[in-house]
Every structure is written in C-alpha cells, then in structure tokens.
N, C-alpha and C positions, 0 to 999 in steps of 0.2 A: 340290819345288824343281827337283829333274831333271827333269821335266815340263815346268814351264814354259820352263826353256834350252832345250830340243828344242823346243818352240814357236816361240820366239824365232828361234834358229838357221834354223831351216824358213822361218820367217816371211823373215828379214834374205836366202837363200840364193837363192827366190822370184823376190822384188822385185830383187836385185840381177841375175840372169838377164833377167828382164824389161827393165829400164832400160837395160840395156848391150845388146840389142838393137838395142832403141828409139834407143839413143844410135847405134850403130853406122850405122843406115840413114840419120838425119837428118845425121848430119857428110858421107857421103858423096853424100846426096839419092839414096840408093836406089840410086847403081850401084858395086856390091861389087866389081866389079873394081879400081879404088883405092886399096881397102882397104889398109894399111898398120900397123907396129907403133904406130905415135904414136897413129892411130887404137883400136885396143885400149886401151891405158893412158890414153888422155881416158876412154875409154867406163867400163874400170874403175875408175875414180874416180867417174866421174858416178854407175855402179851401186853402188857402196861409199857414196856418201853418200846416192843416193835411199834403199838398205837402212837406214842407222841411222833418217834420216827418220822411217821407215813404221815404225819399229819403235818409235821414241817413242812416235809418233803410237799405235802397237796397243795402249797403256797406258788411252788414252781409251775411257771405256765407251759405246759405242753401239750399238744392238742396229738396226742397217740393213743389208740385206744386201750392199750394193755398198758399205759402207765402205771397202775393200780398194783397191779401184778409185780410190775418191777420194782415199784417201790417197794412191796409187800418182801419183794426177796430181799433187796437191801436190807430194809428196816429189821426185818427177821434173824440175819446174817450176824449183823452190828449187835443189836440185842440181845440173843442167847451168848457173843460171844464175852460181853459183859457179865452177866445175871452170872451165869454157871462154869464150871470146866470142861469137858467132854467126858463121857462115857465109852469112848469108845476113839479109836485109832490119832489121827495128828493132833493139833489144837484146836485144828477150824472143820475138824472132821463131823460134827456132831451139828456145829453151827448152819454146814453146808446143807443139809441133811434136814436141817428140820426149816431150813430156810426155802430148800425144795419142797419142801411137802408144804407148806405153807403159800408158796408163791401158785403155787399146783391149785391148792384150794382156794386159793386165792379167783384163779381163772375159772375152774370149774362154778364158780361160786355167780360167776357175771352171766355163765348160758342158761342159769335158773331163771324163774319168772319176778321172783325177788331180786333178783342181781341186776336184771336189766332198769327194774324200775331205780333201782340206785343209783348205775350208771346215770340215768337218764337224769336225777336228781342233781349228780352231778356236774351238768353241762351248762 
C-alpha cells in the first residue's frame, strides 16, 4: 500500500510541475517578465487539478507507452479549462495551448534520465 501512495504522490508531484509551467508560459504567451503572484496561484490550481486528473486517470489500465502524455493532455485541457478563462482567442483557445505545451513536456520529460527511471517506476 506504501508503494503505491509513493506512486501516486510521484505521479500527482510530476504532472503538477508540468502543467503549472505549461500554465505559467501560456497566460503570459511566453514573455516571463510579467509574471506575477495571481499568475502563480492560477497556474497552481490549474497544476493541482491537471495532478488529481492524471492521477484518476493512472487507475485505468493501459499498457501504451505515451499514456502519460495523453493523459497529461487531457488532464491539462479539462483543468485550465476549469481554474481560468482564456487570454487569448475561443474559449478552449488558451486551454488547447497550454494543454500542448504541457503534454509536449510531458513527453520530453520521459527521454530524460529522470523520466525514464519514472517510467520504469511506473511498470
């Protein structure tokens, strides 16, 4: 059972790093210097609720290897489209967007030497 909470926790820690990047670049469109506290606290919402997300989601048994990724886009998707409104063009414009950049780092994130041993954690 402590096994898998350390799972999970790894799992939920991850993904919320991830997304709250993700979130961080697209509210700003990339230039960091505007950065702000409100900024943070959207982002860490957005990343606290893509993390429960993905981590329901990690219940479903699937044996693909970019699950992660996909759920990462999902989870991402769903949750900014919750937390905030868009900055920028439709309604799901900003959601798309940083649900890409996040599923992106998401994958980037698995051909690191950290990423693999996670994978591997997770098998």
């Amino acid at each position: 059972m402590e096994k898998i909470i350390k799972k999970k926790l790894t799992l939920f820690i991850n993904k919320f790093s991830l997304a709250w990047i993700a979130c961080m670049l697209a509210m700003v469109r990339g230039d960091i210097s505007v950065l702000n506290l409100k900024h943070c606290i959207v982002a860490s919402k957005t990343g606290a609720l893509t993390g429960v997300i993905v981590l329901i989601m990690s219940f479903i048994k699937i044996d693909f290897k970019y699950k992660f990724t996909v759920f990462m886009f999902i989870g991402c998707f769903i949750g900014d489209l919750i937390v905030h409104n868009t900055h920028y063009g439709h309604w799901w414009s900003e959601a798309l967007v940083t649900a890409s950049m996040a599923s992106l780092l998401s994958y980037l994130f698995l051909l690191t030497k950290p990423g693999k041993k996670i994978e591997e954690f997770f098998k």
